[in-house]
PyMOL Python script that loads the backbone (N, CA, C, O; Angstrom):
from pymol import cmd

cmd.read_pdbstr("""\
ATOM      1  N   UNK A   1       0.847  -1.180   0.000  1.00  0.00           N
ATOM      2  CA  UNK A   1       0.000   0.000   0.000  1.00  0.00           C
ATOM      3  C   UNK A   1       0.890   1.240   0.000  1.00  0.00           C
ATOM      4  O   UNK A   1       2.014   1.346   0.489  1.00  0.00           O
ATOM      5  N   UNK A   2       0.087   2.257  -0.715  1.00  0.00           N
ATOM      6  CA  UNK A   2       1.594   3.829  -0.897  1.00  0.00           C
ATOM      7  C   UNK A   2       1.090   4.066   0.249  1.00  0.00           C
ATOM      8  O   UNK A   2       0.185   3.524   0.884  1.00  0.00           O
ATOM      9  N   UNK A   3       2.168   5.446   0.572  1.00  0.00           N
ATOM     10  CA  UNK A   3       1.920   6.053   1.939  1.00  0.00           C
ATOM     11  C   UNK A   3       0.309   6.913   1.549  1.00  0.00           C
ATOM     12  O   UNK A   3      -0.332   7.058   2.591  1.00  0.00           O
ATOM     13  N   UNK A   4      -0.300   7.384   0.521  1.00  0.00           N
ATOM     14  CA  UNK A   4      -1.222   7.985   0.607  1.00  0.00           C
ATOM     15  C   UNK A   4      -2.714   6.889   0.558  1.00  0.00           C
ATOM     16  O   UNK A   4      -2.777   5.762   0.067  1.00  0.00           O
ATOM     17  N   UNK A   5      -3.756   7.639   1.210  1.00  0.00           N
ATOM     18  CA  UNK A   5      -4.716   6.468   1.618  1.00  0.00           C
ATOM     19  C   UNK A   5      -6.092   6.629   1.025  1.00  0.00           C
ATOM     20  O   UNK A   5      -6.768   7.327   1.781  1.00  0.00           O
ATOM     21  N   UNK A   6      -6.524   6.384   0.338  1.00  0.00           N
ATOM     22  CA  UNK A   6      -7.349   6.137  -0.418  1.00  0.00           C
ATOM     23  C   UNK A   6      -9.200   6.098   0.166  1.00  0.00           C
ATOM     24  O   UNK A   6      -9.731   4.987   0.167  1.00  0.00           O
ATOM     25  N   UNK A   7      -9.700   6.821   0.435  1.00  0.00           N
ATOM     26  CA  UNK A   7     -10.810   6.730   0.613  1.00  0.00           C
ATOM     27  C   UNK A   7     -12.219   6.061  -0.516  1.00  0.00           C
ATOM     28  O   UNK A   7     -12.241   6.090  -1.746  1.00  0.00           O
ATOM     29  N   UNK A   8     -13.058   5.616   0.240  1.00  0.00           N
ATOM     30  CA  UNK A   8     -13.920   4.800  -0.428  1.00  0.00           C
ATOM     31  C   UNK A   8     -14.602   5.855  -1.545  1.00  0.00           C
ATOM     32  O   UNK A   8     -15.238   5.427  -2.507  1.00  0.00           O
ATOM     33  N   UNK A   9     -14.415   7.119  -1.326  1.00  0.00           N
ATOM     34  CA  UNK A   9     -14.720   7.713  -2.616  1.00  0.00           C
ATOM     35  C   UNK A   9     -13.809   8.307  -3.546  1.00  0.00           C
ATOM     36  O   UNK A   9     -14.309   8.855  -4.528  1.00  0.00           O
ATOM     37  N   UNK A  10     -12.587   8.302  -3.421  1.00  0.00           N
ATOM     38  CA  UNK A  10     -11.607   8.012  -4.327  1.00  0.00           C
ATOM     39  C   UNK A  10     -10.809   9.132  -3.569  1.00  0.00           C
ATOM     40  O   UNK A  10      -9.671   9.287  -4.013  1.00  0.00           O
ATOM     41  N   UNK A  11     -11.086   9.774  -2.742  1.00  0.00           N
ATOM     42  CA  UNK A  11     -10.777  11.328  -2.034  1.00  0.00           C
ATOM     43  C   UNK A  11      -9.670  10.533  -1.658  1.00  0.00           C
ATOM     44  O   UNK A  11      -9.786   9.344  -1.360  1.00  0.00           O
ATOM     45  N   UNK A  12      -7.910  11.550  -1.664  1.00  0.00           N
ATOM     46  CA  UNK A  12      -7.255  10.862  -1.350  1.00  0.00           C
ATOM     47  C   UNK A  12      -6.674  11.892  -0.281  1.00  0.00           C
ATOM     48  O   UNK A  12      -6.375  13.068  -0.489  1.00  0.00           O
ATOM     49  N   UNK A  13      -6.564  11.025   1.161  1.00  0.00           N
ATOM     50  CA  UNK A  13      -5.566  11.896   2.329  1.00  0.00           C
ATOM     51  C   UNK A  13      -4.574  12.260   2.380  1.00  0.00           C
ATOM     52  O   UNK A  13      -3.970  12.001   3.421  1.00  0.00           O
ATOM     53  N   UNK A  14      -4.104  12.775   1.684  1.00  0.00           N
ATOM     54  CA  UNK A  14      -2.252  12.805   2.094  1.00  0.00           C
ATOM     55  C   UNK A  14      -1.755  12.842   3.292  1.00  0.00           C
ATOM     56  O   UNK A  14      -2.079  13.633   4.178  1.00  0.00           O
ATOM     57  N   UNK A  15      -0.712  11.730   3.374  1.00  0.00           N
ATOM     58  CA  UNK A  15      -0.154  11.982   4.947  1.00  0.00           C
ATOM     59  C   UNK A  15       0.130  13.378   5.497  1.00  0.00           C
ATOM     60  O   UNK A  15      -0.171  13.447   6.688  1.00  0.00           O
ATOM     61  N   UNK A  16       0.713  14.730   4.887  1.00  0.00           N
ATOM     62  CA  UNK A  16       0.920  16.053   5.432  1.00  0.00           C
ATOM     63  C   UNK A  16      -0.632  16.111   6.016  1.00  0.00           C
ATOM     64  O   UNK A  16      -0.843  16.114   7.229  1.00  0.00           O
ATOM     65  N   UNK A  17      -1.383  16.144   5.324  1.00  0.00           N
ATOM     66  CA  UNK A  17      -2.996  16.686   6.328  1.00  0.00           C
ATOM     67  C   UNK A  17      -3.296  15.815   7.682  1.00  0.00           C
ATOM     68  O   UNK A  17      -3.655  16.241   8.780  1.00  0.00           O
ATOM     69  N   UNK A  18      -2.974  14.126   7.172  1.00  0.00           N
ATOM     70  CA  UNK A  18      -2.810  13.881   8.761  1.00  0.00           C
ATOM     71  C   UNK A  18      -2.345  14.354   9.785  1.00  0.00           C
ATOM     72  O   UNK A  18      -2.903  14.527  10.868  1.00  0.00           O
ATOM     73  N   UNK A  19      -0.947  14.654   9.365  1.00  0.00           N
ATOM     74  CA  UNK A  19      -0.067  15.031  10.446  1.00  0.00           C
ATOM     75  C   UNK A  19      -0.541  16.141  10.770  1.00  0.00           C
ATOM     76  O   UNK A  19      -0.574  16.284  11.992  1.00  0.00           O
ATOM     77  N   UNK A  20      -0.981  17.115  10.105  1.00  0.00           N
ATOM     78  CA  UNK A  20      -1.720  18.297  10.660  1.00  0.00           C
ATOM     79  C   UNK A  20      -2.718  18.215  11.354  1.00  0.00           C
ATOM     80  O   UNK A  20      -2.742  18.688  12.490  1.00  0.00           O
ATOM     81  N   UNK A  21      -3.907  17.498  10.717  1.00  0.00           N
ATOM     82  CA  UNK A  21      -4.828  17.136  11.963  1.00  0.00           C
ATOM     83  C   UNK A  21      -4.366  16.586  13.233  1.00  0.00           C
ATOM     84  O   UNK A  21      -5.039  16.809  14.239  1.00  0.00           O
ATOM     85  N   UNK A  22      -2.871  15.619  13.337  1.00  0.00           N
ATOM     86  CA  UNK A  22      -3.138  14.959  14.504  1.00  0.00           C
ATOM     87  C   UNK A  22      -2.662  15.956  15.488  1.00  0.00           C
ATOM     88  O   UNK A  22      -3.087  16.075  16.637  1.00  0.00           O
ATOM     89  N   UNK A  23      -1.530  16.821  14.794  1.00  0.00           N
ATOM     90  CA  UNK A  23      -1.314  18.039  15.586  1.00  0.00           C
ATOM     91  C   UNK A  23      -2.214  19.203  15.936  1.00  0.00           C
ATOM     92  O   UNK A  23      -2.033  20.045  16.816  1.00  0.00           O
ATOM     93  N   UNK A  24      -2.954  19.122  15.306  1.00  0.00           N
ATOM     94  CA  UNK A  24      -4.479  20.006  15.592  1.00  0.00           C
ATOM     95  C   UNK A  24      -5.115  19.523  17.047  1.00  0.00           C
ATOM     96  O   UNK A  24      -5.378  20.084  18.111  1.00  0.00           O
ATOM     97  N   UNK A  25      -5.213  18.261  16.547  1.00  0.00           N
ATOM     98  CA  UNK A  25      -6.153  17.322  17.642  1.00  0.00           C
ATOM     99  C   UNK A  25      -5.096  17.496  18.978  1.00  0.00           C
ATOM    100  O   UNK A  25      -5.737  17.938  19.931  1.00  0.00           O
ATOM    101  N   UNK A  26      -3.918  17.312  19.252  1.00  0.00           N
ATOM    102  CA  UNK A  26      -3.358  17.322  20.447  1.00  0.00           C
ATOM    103  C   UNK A  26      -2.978  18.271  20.976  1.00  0.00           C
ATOM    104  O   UNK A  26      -2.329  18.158  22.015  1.00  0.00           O
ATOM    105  N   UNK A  27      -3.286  19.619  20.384  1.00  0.00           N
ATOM    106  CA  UNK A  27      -2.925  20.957  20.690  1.00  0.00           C
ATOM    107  C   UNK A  27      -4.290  21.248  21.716  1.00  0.00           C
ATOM    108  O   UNK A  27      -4.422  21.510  22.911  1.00  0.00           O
ATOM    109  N   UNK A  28      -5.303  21.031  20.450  1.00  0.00           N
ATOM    110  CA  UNK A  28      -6.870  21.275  21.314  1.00  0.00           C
ATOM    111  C   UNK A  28      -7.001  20.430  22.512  1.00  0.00           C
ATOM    112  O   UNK A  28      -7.536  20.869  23.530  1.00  0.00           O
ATOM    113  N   UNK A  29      -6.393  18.876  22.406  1.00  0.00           N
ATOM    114  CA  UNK A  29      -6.233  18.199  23.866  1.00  0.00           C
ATOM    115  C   UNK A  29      -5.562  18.728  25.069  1.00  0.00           C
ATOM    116  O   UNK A  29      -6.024  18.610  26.204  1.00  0.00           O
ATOM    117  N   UNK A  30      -4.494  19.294  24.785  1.00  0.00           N
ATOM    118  CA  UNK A  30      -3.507  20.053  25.875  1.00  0.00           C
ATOM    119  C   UNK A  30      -4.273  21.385  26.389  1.00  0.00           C
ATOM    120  O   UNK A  30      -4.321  21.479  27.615  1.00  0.00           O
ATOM    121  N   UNK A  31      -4.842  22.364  25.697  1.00  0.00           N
ATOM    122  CA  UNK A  31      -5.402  23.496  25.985  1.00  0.00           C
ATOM    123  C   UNK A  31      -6.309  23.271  26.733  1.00  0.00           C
ATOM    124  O   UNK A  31      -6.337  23.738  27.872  1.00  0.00           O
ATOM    125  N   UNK A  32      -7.541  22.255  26.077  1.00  0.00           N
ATOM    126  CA  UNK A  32      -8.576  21.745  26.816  1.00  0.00           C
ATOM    127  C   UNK A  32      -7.933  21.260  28.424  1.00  0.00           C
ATOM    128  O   UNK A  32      -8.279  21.905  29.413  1.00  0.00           O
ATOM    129  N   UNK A  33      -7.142  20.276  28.531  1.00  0.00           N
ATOM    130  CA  UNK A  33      -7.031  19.972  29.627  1.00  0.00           C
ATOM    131  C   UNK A  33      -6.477  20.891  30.892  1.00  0.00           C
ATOM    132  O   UNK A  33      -6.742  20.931  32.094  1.00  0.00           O
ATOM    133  N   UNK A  34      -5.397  21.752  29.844  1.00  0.00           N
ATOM    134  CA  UNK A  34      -4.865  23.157  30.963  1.00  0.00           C
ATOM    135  C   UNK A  34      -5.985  23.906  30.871  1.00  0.00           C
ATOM    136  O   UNK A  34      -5.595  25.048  31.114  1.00  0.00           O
ATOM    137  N   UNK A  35      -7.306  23.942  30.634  1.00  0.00           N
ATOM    138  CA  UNK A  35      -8.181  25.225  30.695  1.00  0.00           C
ATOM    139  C   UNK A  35      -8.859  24.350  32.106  1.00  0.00           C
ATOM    140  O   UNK A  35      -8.799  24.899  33.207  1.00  0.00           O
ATOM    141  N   UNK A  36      -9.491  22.977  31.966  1.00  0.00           N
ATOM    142  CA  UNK A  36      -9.652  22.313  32.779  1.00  0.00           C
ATOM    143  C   UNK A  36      -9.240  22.524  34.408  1.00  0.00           C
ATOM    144  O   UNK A  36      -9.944  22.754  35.391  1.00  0.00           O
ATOM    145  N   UNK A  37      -7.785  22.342  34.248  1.00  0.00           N
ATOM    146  CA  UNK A  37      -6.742  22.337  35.488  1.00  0.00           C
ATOM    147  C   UNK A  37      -7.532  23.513  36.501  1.00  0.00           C
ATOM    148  O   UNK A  37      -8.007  23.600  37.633  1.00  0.00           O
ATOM    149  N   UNK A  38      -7.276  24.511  35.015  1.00  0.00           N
ATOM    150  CA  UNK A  38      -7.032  25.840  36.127  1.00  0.00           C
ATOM    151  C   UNK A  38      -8.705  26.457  36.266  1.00  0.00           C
ATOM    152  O   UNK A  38      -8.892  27.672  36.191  1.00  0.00           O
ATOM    153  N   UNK A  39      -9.540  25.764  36.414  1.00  0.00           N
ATOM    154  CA  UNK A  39     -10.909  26.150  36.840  1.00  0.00           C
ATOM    155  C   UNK A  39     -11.031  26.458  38.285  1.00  0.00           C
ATOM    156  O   UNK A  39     -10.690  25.643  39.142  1.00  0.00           O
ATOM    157  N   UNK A  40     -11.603  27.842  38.614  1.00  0.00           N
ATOM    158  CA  UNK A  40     -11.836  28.079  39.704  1.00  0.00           C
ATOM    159  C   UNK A  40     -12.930  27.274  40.692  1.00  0.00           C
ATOM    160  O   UNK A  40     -14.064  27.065  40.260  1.00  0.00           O
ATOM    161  N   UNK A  41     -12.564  26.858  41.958  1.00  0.00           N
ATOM    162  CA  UNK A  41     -13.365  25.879  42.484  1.00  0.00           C
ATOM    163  C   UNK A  41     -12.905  24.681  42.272  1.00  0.00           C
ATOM    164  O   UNK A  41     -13.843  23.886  42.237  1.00  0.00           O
ATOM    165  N   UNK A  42     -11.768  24.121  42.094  1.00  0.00           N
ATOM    166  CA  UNK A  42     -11.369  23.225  41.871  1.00  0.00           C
ATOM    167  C   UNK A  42     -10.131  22.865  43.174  1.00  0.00           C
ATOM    168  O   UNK A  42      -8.994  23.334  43.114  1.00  0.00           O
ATOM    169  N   UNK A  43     -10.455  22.248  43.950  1.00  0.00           N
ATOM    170  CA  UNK A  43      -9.895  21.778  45.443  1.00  0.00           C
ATOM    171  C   UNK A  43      -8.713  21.163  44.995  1.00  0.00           C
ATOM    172  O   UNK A  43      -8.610  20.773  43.832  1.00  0.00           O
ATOM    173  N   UNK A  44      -7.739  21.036  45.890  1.00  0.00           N
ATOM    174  CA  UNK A  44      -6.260  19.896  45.613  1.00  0.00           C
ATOM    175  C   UNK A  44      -6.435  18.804  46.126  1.00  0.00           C
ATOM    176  O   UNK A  44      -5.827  17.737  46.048  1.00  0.00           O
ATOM    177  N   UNK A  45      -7.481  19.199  46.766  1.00  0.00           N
ATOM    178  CA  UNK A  45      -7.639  17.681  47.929  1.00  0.00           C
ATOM    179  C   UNK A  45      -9.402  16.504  47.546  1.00  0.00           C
ATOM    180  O   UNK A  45     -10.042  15.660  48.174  1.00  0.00           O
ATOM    181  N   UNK A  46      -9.477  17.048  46.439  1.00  0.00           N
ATOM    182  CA  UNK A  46     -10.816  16.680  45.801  1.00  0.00           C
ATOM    183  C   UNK A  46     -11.066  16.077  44.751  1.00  0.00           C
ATOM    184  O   UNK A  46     -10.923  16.466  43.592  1.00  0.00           O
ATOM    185  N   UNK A  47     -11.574  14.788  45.272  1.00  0.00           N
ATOM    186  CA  UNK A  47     -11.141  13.252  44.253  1.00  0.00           C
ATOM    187  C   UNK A  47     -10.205  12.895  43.614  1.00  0.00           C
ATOM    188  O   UNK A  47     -10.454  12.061  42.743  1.00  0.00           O
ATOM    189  N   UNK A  48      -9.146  13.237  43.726  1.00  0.00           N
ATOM    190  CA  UNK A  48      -7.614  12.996  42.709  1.00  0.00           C
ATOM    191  C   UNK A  48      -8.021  13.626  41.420  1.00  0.00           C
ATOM    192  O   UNK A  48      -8.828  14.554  41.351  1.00  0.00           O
ATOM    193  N   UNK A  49      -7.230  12.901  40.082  1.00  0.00           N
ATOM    194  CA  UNK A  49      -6.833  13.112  39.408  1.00  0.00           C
ATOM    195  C   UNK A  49      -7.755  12.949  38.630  1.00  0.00           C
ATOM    196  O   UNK A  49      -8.171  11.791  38.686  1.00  0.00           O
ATOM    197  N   UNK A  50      -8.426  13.750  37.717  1.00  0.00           N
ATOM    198  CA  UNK A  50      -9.436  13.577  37.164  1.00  0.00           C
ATOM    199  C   UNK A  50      -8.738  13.772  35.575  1.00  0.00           C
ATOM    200  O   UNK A  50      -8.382  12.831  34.866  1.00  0.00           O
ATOM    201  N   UNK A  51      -8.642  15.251  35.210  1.00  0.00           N
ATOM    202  CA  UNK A  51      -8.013  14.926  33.778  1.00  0.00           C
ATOM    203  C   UNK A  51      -9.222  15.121  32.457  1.00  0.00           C
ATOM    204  O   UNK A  51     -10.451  15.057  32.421  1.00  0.00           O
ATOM    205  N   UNK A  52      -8.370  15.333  31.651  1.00  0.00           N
ATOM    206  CA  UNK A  52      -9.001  15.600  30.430  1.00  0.00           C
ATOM    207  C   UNK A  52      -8.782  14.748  29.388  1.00  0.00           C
ATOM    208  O   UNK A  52      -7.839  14.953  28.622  1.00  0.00           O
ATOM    209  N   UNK A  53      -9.511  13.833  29.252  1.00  0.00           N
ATOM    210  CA  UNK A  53      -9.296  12.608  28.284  1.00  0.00           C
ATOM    211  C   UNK A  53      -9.520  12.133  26.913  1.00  0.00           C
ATOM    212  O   UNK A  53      -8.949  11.287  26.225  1.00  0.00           O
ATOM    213  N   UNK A  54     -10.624  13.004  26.693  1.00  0.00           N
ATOM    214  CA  UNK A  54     -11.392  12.693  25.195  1.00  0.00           C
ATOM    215  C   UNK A  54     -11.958  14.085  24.911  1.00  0.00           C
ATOM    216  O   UNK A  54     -12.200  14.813  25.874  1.00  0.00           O
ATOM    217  N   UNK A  55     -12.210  14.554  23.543  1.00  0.00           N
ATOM    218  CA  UNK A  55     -12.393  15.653  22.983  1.00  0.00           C
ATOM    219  C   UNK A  55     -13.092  15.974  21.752  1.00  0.00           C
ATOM    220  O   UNK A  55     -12.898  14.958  21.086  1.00  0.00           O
ATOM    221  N   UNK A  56     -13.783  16.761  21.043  1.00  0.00           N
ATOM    222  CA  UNK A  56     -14.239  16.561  20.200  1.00  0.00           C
ATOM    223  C   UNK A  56     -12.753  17.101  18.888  1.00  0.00           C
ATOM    224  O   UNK A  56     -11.984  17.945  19.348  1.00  0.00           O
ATOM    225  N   UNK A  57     -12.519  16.716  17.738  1.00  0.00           N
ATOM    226  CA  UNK A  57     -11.706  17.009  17.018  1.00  0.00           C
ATOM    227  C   UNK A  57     -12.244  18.084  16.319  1.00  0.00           C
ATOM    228  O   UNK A  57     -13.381  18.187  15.860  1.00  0.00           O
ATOM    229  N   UNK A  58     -11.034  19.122  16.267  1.00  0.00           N
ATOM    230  CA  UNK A  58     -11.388  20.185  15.634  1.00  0.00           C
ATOM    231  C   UNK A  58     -12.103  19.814  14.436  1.00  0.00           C
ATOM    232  O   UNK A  58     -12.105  18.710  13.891  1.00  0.00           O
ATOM    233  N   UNK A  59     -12.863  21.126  14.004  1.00  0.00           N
ATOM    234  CA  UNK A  59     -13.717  20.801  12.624  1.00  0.00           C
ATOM    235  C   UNK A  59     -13.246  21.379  11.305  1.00  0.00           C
ATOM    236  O   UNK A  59     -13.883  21.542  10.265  1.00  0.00           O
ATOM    237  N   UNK A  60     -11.625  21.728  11.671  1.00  0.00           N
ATOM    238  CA  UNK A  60     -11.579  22.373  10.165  1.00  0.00           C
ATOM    239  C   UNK A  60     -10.926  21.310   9.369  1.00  0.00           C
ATOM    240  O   UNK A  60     -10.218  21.350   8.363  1.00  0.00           O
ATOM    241  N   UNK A  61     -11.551  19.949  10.415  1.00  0.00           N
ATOM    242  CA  UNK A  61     -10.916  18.251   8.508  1.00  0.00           C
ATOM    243  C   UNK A  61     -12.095  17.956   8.858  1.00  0.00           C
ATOM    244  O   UNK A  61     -12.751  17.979   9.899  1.00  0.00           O
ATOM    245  N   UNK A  62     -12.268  17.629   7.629  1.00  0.00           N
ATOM    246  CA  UNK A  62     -13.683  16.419   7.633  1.00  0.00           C
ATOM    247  C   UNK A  62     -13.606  15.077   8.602  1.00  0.00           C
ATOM    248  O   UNK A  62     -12.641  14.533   9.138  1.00  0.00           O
ATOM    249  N   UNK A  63     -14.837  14.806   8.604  1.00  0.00           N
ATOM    250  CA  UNK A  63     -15.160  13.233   9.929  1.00  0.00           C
ATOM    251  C   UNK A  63     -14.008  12.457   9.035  1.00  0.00           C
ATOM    252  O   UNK A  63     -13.146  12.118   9.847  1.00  0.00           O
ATOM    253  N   UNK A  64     -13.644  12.051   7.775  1.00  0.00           N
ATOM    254  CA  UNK A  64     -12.859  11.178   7.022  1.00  0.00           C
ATOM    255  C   UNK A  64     -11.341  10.825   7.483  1.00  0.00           C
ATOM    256  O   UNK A  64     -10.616   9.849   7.288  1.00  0.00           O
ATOM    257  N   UNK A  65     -11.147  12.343   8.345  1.00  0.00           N
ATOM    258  CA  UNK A  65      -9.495  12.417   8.574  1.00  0.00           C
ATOM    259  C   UNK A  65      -9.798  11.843   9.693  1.00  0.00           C
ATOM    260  O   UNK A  65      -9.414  10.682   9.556  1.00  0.00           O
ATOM    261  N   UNK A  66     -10.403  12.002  11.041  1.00  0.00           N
ATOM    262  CA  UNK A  66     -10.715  10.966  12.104  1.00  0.00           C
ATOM    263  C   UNK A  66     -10.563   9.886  11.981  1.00  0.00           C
ATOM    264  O   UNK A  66      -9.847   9.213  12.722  1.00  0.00           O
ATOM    265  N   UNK A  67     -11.338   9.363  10.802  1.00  0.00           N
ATOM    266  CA  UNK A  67     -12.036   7.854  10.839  1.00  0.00           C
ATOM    267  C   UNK A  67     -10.771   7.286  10.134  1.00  0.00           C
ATOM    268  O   UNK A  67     -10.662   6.066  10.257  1.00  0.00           O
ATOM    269  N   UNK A  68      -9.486   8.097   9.201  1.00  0.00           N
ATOM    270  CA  UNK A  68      -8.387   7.226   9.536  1.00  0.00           C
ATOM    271  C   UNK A  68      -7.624   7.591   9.869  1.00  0.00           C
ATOM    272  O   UNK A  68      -6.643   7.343   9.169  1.00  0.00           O
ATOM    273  N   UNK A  69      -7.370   8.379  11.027  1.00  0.00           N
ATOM    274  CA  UNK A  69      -6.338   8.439  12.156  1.00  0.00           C
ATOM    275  C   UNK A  69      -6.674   7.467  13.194  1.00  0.00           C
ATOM    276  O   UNK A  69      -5.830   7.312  14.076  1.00  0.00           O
ATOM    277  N   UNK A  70      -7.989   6.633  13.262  1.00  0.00           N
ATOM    278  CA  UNK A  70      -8.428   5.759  14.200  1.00  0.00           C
ATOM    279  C   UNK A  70      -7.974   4.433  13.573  1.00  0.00           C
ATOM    280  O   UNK A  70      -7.515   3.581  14.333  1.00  0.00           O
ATOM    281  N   UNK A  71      -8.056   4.179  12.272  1.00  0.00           N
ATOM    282  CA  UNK A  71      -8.512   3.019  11.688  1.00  0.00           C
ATOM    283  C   UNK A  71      -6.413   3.146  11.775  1.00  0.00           C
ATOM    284  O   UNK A  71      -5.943   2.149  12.323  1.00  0.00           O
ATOM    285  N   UNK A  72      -5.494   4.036  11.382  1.00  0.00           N
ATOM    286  CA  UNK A  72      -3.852   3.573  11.806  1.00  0.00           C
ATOM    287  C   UNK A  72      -3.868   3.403  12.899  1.00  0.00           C
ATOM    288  O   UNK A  72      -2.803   2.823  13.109  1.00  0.00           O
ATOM    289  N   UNK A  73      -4.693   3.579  14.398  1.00  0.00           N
ATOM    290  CA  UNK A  73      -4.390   3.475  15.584  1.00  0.00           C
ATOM    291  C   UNK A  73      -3.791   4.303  16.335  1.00  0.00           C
ATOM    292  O   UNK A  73      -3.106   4.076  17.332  1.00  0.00           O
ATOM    293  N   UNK A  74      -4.177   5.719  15.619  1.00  0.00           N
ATOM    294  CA  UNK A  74      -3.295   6.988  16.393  1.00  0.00           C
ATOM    295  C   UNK A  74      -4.421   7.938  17.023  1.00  0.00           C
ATOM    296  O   UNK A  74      -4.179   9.108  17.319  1.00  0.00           O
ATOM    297  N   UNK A  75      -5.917   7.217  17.237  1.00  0.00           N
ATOM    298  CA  UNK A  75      -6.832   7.872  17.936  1.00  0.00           C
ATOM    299  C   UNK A  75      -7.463   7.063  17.933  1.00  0.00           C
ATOM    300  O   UNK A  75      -7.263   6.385  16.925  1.00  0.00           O
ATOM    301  N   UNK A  76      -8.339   6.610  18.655  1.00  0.00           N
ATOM    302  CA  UNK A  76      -9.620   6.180  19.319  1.00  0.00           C
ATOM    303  C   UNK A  76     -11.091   6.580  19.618  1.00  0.00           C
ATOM    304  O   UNK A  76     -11.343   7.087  20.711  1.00  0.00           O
ATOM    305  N   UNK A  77     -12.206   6.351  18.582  1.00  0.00           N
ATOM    306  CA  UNK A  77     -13.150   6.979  18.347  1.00  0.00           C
ATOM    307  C   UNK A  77     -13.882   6.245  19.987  1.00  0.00           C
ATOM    308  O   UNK A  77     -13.611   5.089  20.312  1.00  0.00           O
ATOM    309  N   UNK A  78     -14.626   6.981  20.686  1.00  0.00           N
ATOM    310  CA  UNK A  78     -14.666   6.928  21.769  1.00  0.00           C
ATOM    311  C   UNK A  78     -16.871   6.752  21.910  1.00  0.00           C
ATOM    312  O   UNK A  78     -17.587   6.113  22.681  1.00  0.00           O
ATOM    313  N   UNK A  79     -17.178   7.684  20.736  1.00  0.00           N
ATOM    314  CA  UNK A  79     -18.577   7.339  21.077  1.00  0.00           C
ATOM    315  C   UNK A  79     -19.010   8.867  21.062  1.00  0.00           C
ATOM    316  O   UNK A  79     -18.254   9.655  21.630  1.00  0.00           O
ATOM    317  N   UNK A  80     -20.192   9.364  20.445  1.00  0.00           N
ATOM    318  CA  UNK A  80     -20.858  10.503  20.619  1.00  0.00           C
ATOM    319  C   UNK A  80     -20.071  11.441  20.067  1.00  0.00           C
ATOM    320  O   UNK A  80     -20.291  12.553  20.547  1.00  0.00           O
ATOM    321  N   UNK A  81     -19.021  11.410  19.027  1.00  0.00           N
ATOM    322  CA  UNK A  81     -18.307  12.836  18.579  1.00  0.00           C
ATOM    323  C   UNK A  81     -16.766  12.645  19.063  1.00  0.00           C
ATOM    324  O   UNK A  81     -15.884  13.266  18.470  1.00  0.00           O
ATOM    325  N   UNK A  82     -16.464  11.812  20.106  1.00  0.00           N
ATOM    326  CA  UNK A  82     -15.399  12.248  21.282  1.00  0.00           C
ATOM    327  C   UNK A  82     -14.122  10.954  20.722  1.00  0.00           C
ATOM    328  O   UNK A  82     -14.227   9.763  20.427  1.00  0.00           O
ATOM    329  N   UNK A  83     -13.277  11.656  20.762  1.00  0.00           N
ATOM    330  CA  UNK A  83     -11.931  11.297  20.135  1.00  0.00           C
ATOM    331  C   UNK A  83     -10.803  11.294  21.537  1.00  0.00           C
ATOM    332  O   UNK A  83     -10.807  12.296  22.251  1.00  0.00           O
ATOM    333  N   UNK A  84      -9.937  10.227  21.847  1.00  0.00           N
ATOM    334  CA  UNK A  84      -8.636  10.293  22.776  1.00  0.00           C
ATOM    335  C   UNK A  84      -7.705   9.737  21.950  1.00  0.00           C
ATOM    336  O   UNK A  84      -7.850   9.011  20.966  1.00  0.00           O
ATOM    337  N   UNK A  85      -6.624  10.222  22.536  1.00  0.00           N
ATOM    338  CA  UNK A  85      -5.527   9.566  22.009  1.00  0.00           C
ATOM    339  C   UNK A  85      -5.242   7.792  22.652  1.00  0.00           C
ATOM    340  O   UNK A  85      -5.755   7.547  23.744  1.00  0.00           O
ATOM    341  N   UNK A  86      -4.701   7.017  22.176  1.00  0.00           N
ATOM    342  CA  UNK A  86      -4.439   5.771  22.599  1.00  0.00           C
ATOM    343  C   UNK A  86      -3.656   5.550  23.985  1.00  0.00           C
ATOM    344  O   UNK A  86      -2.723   6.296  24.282  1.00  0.00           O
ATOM    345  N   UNK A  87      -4.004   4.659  24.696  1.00  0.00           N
ATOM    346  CA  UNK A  87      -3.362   4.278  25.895  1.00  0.00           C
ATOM    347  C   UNK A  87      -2.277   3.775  25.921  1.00  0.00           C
ATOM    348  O   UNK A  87      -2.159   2.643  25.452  1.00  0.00           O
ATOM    349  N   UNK A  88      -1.202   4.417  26.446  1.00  0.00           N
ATOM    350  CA  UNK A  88       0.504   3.811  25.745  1.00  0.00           C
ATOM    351  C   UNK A  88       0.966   2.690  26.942  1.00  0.00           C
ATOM    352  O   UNK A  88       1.367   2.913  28.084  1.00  0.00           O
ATOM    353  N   UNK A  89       0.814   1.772  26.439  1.00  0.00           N
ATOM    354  CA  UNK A  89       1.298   0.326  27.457  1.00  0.00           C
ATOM    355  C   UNK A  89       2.898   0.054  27.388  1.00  0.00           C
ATOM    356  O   UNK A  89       3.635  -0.128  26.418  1.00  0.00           O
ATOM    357  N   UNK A  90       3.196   0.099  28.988  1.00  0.00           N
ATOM    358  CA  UNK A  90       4.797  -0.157  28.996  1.00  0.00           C
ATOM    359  C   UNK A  90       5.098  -1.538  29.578  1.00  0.00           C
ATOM    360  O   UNK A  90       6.262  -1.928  29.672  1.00  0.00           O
TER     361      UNK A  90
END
""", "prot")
cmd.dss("prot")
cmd.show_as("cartoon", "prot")
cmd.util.cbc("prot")
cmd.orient("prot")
């Protein structure tokens, strides 16, 4: 298979737009989760570690670039819109 990926309607992804989306997607993950952190009302001593885990993916790629950044295994479609990155096992 070439490095470029072929969609069922002939639309073809180029790997550069992946890589942009996935850097899209983990920028909006990091912000999201530091906007999270720093919410007022938020105790140190109140339920641990909660965290920001899943997200909706920005909308400036189509659902297509998702559905194969999931299908290489570099995101995880999660249910209802909501996208995480994969669980890294050591």
């Amino acid at each position: 298979m070439t490095e470029d990926t072929i969609q069922e309607s002939g639309e073809v992804l180029s790997p550069e737009v992946l890589k942009r989306a996935l850097k899209a997607f983990k920028k909006r993950l990091k912000l999201t989760a530091l906007d999270e952190d720093s919410r007022l009302g938020k105790g140190a001593f109140s339920g641990g570690p909660q965290g920001v885990c899943a997200i909706q993916p920005p909308n400036q790629y189509p659902p297509e670039v998702w559905a194969e950044l999931c299908r290489q295994g570099k995101l995880r479609n999660i249910g209802h819109g909501l996208y995480e990155l994969p669980r890294q096992t050591n």
